[in-house]
Each structure stands twice: as structure tokens, then as C-alpha cells.
N, C-alpha and C positions, 0 to 999 in steps of 0.2 A: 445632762448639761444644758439640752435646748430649754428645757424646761425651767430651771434655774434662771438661764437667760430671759424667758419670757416673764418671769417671774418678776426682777430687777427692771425692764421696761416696764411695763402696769406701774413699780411702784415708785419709778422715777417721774410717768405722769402725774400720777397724785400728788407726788410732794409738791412738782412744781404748778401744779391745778391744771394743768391741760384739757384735764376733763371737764373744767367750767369753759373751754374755749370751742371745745366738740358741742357744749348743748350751748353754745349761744347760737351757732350754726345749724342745730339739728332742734328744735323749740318745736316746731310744729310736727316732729316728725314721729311714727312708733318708736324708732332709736332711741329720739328724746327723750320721749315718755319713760320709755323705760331706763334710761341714765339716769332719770331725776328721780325714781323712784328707789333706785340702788345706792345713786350718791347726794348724800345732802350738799347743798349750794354753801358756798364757801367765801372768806373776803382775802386776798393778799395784796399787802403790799406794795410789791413792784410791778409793773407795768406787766402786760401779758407778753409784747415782744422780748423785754429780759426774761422773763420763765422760761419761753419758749428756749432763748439761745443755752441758756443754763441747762436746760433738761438736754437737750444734744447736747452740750458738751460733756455732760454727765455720762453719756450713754455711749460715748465712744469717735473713733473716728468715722464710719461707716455713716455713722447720722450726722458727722460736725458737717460732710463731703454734702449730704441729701441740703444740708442747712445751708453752703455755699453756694449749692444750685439755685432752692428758691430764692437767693439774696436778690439776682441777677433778673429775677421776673417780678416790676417792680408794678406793672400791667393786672398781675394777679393776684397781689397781696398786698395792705394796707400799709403805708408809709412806714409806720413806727415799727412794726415787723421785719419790712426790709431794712430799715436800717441797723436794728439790732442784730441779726442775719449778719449781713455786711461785717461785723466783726470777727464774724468765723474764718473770714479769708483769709489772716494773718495775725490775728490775734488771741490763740488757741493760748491757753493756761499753758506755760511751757516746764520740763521737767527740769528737777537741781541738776547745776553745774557741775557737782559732783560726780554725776552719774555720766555726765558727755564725756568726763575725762576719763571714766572707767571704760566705756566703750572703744575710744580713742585708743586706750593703752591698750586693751585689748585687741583691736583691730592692728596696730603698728607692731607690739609686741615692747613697746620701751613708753615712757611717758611723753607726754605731748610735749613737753619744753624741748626735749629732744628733737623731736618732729619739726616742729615751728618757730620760726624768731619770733613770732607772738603768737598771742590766740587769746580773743577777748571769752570772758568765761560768762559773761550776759550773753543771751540770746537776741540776734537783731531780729527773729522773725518764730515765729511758733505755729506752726500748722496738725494734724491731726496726726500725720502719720511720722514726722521728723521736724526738727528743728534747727537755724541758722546759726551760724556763730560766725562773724569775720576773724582773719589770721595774715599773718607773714610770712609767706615761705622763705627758707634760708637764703636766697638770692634775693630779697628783698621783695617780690610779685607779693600784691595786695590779692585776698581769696577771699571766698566763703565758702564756707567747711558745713556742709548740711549733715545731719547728726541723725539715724535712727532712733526712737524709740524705744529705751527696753521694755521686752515684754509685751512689746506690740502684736506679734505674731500670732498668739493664741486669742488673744482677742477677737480681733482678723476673722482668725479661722470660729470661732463661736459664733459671730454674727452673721457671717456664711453662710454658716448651717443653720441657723433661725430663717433665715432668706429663705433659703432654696426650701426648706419646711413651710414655709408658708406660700411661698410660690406652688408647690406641692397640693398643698389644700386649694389653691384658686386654681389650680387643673381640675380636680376633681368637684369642687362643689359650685365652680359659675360655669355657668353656659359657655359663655366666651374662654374660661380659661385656657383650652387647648388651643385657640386659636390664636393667642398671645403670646403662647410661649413662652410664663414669666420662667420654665427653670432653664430653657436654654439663655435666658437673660439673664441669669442670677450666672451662670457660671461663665461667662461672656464679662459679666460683671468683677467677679472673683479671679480672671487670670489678670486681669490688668490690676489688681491689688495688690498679687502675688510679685508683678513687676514692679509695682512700687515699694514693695519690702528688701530690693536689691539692691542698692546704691551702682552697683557696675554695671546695671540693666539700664539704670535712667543715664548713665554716665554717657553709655552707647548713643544710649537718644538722642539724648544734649548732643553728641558729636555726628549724629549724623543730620538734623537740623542744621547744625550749621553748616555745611556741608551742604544742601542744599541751599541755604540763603547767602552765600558766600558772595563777597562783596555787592550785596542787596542795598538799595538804598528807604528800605523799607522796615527792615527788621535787623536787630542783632543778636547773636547768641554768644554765651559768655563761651569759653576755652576751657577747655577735661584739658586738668594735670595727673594723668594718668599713672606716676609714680607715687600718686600721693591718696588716691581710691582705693575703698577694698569693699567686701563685700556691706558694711553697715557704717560708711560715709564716704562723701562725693565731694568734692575739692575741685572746685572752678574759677574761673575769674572774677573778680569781683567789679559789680555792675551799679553804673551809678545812674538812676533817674528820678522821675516823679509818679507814684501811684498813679495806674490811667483814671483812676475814681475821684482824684486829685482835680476835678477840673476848675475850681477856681484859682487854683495857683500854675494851672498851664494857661488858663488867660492873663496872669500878670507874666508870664514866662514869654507870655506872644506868642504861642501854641495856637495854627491855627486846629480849631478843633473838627470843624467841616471836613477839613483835608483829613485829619486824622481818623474820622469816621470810615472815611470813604477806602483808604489806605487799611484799615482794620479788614475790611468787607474783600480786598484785593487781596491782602497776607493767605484769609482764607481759603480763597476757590483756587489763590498758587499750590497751596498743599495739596487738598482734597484733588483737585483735576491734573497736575501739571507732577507733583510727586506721588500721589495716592498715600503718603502718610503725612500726617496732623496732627499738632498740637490738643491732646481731646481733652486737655483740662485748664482752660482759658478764660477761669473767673479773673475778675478783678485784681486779686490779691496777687495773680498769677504774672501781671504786666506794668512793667514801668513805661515810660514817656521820658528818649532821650532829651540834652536840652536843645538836640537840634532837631529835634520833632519824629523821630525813628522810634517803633517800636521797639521793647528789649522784651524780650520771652527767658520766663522764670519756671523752674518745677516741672520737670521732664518724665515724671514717672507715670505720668499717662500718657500712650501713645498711640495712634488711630490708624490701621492699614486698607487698602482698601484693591481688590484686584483691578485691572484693565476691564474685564467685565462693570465689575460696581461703577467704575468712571462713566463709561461709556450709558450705561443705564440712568445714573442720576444727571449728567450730561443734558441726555438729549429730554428727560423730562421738566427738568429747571429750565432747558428752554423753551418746552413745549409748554412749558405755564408760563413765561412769559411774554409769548406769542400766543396767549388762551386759545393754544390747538389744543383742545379740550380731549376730543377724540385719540386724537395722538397719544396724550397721558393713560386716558386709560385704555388704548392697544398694549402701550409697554406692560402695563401689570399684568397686563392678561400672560403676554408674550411670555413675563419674566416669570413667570407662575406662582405671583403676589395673590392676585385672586385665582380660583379655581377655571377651569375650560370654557366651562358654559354659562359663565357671563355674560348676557347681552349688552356688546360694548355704549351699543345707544343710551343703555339708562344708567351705565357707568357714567358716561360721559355727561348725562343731564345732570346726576348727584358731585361731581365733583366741580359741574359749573355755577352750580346752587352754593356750593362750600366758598369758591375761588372769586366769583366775578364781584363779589363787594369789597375786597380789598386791593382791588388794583386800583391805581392810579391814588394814592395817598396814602402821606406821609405814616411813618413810624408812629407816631402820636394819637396818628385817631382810629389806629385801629383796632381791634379787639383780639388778641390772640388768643385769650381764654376760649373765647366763643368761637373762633376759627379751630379749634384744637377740637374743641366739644363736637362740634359740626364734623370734622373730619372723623372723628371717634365715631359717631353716628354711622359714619358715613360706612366706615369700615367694619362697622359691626354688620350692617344691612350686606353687604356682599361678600362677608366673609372672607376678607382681606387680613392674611398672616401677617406676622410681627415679626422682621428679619432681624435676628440678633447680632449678625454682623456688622448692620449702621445705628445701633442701638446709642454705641460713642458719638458717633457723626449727629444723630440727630441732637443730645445730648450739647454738642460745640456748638450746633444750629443754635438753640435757646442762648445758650452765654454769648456768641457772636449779636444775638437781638438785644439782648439785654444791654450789652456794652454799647451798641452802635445807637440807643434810644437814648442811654445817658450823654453821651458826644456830639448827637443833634440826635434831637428828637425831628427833626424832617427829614432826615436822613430818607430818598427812596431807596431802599434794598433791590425792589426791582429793577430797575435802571439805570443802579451802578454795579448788578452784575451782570446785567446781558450783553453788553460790549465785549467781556472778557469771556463768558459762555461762546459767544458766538464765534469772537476767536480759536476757543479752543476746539472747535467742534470742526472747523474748517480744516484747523492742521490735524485732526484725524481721519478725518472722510476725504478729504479733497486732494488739492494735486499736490500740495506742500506734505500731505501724509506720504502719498508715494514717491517724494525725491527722500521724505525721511526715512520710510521703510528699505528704499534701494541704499541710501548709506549704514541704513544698520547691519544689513545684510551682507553689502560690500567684501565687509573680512572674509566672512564664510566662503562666500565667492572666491575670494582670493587663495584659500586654502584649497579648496576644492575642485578649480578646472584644472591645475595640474594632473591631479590624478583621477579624471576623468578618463584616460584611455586604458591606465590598468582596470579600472572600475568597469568599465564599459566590457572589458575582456573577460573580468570576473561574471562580471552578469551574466556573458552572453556561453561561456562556458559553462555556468551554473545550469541555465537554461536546457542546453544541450543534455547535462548529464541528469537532469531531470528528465526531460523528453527520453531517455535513452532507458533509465528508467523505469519509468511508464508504460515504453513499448513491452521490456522486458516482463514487466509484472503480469502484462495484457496477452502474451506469448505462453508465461506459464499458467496461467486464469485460463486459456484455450486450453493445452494442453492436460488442463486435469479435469474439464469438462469431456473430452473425448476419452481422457482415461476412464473417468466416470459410466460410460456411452459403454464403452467396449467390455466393461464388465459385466452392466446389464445385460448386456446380448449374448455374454459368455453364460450368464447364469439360468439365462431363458433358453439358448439350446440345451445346456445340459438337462434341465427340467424335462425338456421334449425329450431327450436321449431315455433318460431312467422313466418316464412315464411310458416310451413305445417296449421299453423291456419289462417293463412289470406289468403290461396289459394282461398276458398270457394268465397270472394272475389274480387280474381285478374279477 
């Protein structure tokens, strides 16, 4: 089946010429050489950024998701590409109307007129893995009703297994592979898929989001009508804004956009530092713009956790690069056993001041992430720095969180509009406001437990005793069969003397 798969990618490139887009990039290279000798040069039609969006969407949701991400790095790829790109966020070829309502009735077990005082049978929005429909619940609430996919599943699951097969091969055939990690990525990558194939999975999400932003003057999250979810569609509130990518019609709106950058950059480091779970799929397509300038967060089926540990680690290094304590960042990797022991942190710390110190102090705009990414790549190859798959999502929102905040103001500082709130939060875990919070956490326990603190104290202290007691006794019979031991010896050595002095006569 992998091989089928592989089979259907090669000739989904071809149709769409991708392969003229690899040798206009690889020209000078042996690749080249050898692409151009295997494939004759070809002329098409339409532009390369439409082939491109065409072939991913041809080729599934797994690539429509890879095509959402580059949309968003706009730093790294040629206009007309990203903006063909850009269509993948919401505007996925969506399946017939027919089929939503076979789902529906399936899922309900009666037909959707039943279910619904309406339900529009056009799609308001078509994404890779499900699709939107607005409805009417019987009490009249305005929803969107997001729709699985049929047949999406094994799809899913094929492109999985192409993944982790070829992740497989870059273990074994690059140098670097093992140190990357790509299969513990690949399946890192595949449980949050598997979350998004539930509709009750993301329903949770959504509710617990909100949940956390609850009366936020920052973000809103629509409302799980939980009588009306099952496992293959989710039924929410329905939410009304403007595409954040919409940004000429938030400046006729009076949106300021500055603030909304900066408020983007704050939603985030609330999650990742303050809940440890994140919104980890925060392209464009993903976010509206209330008309009173509040984010609304859409598509809950990616979701990003992160332990007290992970906090505290990415913490104090975000602030340790933004204080270019140089040294300090790389103690942590040492410490956290990103790089290996014997590191010398000196020429960690030279290599990551070489990477770092030309991108402070300016803006979004002039600087070069490709090349900071490349650098960093370098960087981590030379010290043999493993690839954690657990912020594999986190870094993943990093990129869309840039990409979003380059289009909003491209001056946007990132540095300097998150170390105020770093440095906040690092205070209320280290410092005196962490220890009046950790004393009311604890409080209850407290509370529960000096009560019976004297029977406890009793138990211990009997316990004790009848251990010592025990002990002794054990140490009593350990003597005692030491001497029994003793006294047989010396029984069996007179008797020896005994019959040796009567068989002398004898010898």
C-alpha cells in the first residue's frame, strides 16, 4: 500500500510539473543533472504557485496541512506561491451535500430536518480534514455544524505510514537522522491527527479553551452544544468576524492592527506559560478579527500540551535570549540533556551568539528567518543537539505566530513585546508571589491533614516500635543459630577425638 502511495505522489508531481520547479532550484547541481537527464523540460499553462496548490490538494490532507504552514512563511517563499498557499487555509474543494447529510443521519440516527430548524446544505468553509455548514438549533441558537470527511481515515492512516517509512530511511541513511528523530516526529505528528478525526476530541478542546479565556478581553471561543456532538460532527456557536488575513478591510473597520499584533504575541505566551496548553494550529484560515478588535479562535483539533518542566525550560531560555545571556541558554540544553555532557558550554555559547546577536534589536521585516533557521540547523548539527518531539507543535505555532504577526506589522518587535510578560511570569514562579501561590495550593492538603496528624504521628511512631521490635527479634534468632551453628561444631569435633582415641589401638 506504501508503495502504491509512493507511486500516486511521483505521479501527482509530474502531472502537476513540480519537477520543472526542483531543477529550476537544483540547475547547477549533480540532482539537477541528473533530473534533466531522466525528465524532459516541459511548458504549462498555469502558474507554478497554482500547480503547486493543485498537487497538495490532489495528494490529500496531510500535504493540503504542509501547504497551510508554508503559506504563513511568506520570508521564505515567493509571493505568488504564498499566496496560492493561502487558499489552502479555507478553501479546500469541499465534499457534496449529500454526503454531510448521510453522515449527519448517520451520526443522529434520524435525518437532519429532524435535528435542525435549518441547516444550510453549501459549505461556509472547506478545510482538509472536515467541513463547515451553518444551522439552527430548535430553540432558535445560530451554530456551525463542522462535518467529517468520509473516508478520510484510511487516507490518514496511508500517509502515516509513507511518513514514518521515510522518516525510517532518513534514520538509517543520514548521518543526522538519529539525531532528529524524524519517527518519533512522525508519530507525535499522527496522534494529533488521530485527534482530529474525533469531533468529541476537539469539542473538549474548544471547551476547554474557553475555559481558560473566560471573560478575556483578548480572545473569544465559540460554545460546545454538547447535546448535539457525536463522534463525526461538532456543533458550536456560531462566530462572527473578519479573516485576520483580511487586513485591508480591518483598517476600514478601524482595527487597530499594531495592537492586534501585539495582543496576537500575548494570547500566545498566555497559553504556552500560564496554561501549558495551545492552540497548535493558528494559520490564518484558523482566526477571525471581532468587530471590536478580540481575537475569535476557530478549529480545535490541534492541540499543544506542555508539562511544568517544558514551561519552566522554554521560560527561562526566551528569557535568557532576550537578555543575550548567551551562556545561560546554553547551560539549559546541557542541563536539560538537549545536547550531550561533554559540551563545552564556552563554544556552545560562542555558536549560538554567532546565530542570535544579528537579529536583536530589529524589526519583523529585516530579518532573515530562513537564514537564522539555516544557522541554527548548523548550529545543531555541529553539537549534536536532539530534536524534542514533544515541542515539535510548539515550534510549529512559533512559525504561524511569525508569520501572522509579520503580516499585522511587519515592525512588530517580538522581542520586546514578550519579555515584559516572560519576565512576569518567571517572577511568579521563582519568587515570593510563587511561594504565597504554592502555600494556597497546598492550603487544602494542609487542611485535611493536621487533623490527623496525632493519629498519624501514633501510627508512625508504633510502626516504628514494632519494627525496632522486630529487628531485635530477628538479631536474637541470627545469634542464636550462630551458637547453635558453634555448638555443633565442637560436638562433632569431640566426637571425632572420641572414636579416633578408640580406634588408635587399631591404627
Amino acid at each position: 500500500m506504501r508503495l502504491f502511495r509512493l507511486a500516486k505522489i511521483i505521479t501527482v508531481s509530474l502531472r502537476f510539473g513540480l519537477d520543472q520547479m526542483i531543477r529550476e532550484h537544483a540547475a547547477n547541481t549533480r540532482f539537477g543533472e541528473w533530473l534533466h537527464r531522466l525528465l524532459p523540460a516541459r511548458q504549462f499553462a498555469a502558474p507554478r504557485g497554482e500547480r503547486l496548490r493543485l498537487a497538495l490538494e490532489s495528494l490529500g490532507p496531510i500535504f493540503v496541512k504542509f501547504g497551510q504552514m508554508l503559506s504563513t512563511r511568506r520570508d521564505l517563499l515567493p509571493l505568488d506561491i504564498a499566496d496560492e498557499l493561502a487558499l489552502l487555509q479555507d478553501r479546500v474543494p469541499p465534499f457534496p451535500s449529500n454526503q454531510v447529510l448521510e453522515v449527519l443521519a448517520a451520526e443522529y440516527g434520524q435525518p437532519v430536518s429532524e435535528v435542525f430548524k435549518h441547516f444550510e446544505p453549501e459549505p461556509v468553509a472547506s478545510a482538509s480534514v472536515a467541513q463547515v455548514h451553518f444551522a439552527v438549533l430548535p430553540d432558535g441558537t445560530e451554530v456551525a455544524v463542522k462535518v467529517l470527511r468520509p473516508g478520510i481515515e484510511p487516507v490518514i492512516a496511508h500517509d502515516v505510514a509513507l511518513l514514518d517509512t521515510a522518516a525510517f530511511l532518513i534514520e538509517k541513511l543520514w548521518a543526522d537522522g538519529r539525531r532528529l528523530k524524524p519517527r518519533e516526529v512522525v508519530q507525535e505528528f499522527a496522534r494529533h491527527l488521530e485527534d482530529e478525526l474525533d469531533m468529541m476530541r476537539e469539542a473538549s478542546n474548544c471547551s476547554q479553551l474557553r475555559r481558560n479565556f473566560k471573560d478575556s478581553s483578548l480572545l473569544q471561543v465559540p460554545e460546545v452544544y454538547w447535546d448535539f456532538c457525536a463522534q463525526r460532527a461538532l456543533v458550536m456557536q456560531r462566530m462572527v468576524g473578519t479573516p485576520v488575513s483580511r487586513t485591508d478591510v480591518l483598517r476600514a473597520q478601524g482595527v487597530d492592527l499594531k495592537a492586534l499584533s501585539r495582543a496576537g504575541v500575548e494570547i500566545f505566551f498566555t497559553q504556552v506559560f500560564r496554561d501549558g496548553y495551545f492552540h497548535a494550529d493558528m494559520h490564518p484560515g484558523n482566526i477571525l478579527v471581532a468587530a471590536n478588535g478580540q481575537y475569535v479562535a476557530l478549529d480545535f483539533g490541534i492541540m499543544g500540551t506542555l508539562t511544568d518542566r517544558d514551561k519552566a525550560y522554554l521560560a527561562q531560555n526566551f528569557l535568557a535570549f532576550f537578555q543575550r545571556d548567551y551562556k545561560r541558554v546554553a547551560q539549559a540544553h546541557i542541563d536539560a540533556g538537549w545536547v550531550p555532557a561533554h559540551t563545552r558550554v564556552d563554544e556552545f555559547e560562542t555558536a549560538i551568539r554567532a546565530v542570535c546577536e544579528p537579529i536583536f534589536d530589529r524589526p519583523l521585516k529585516d530579518i532573515s528567518f530562513g537564514k537564522t533557521l539555516l544557522r541554527l540547523f548548523q548550529t545543531a548539527r555541529r553539537f549534536e543537539m536532539e530534536v524534542q518531539p514533544q515541542l515539535v507543535m510548539l515550534q510549529k505555532t512559533l512559525l504561524n505566530i511569525e508569520g501572522l504577526g509579520r503580516q499585522l506589522d511587519p515592525d512588530l518587535d517580538l522581542w520586546q513585546t514578550a519579555k515584559p510578560f516572560l519576565e512576569k511570569w518567571m517572577s511568579e514562579q521563582i519568587g515570593w508571589r510563587a511561594f504565597i501561590r504554592h502555600l494556597k495550593d497546598e492550603a487544602p492538603n494542609w487542611a485535611a491533614t493536621l487533623p490527623q496528624l496525632p493519629r498519624l504521628l501514633h501510627r508512625a511512631l508504633a510502626s516504628d516500635a514494632e519494627v525496632r521490635a522486630a529487628a531485635r527479634h530477628a538479631e536474637l534468632m541470627a545469634l542464636q543459630q550462630r551458637r547453635n551453628r558453634w555448638l555443633i561444631t565442637l560436638g562433632v569435633m569431640l566426637a571425632g577425638l572420641v572414636l579416633l582415641d578408640v580406634l588408635k589401638p587399631y591404627l
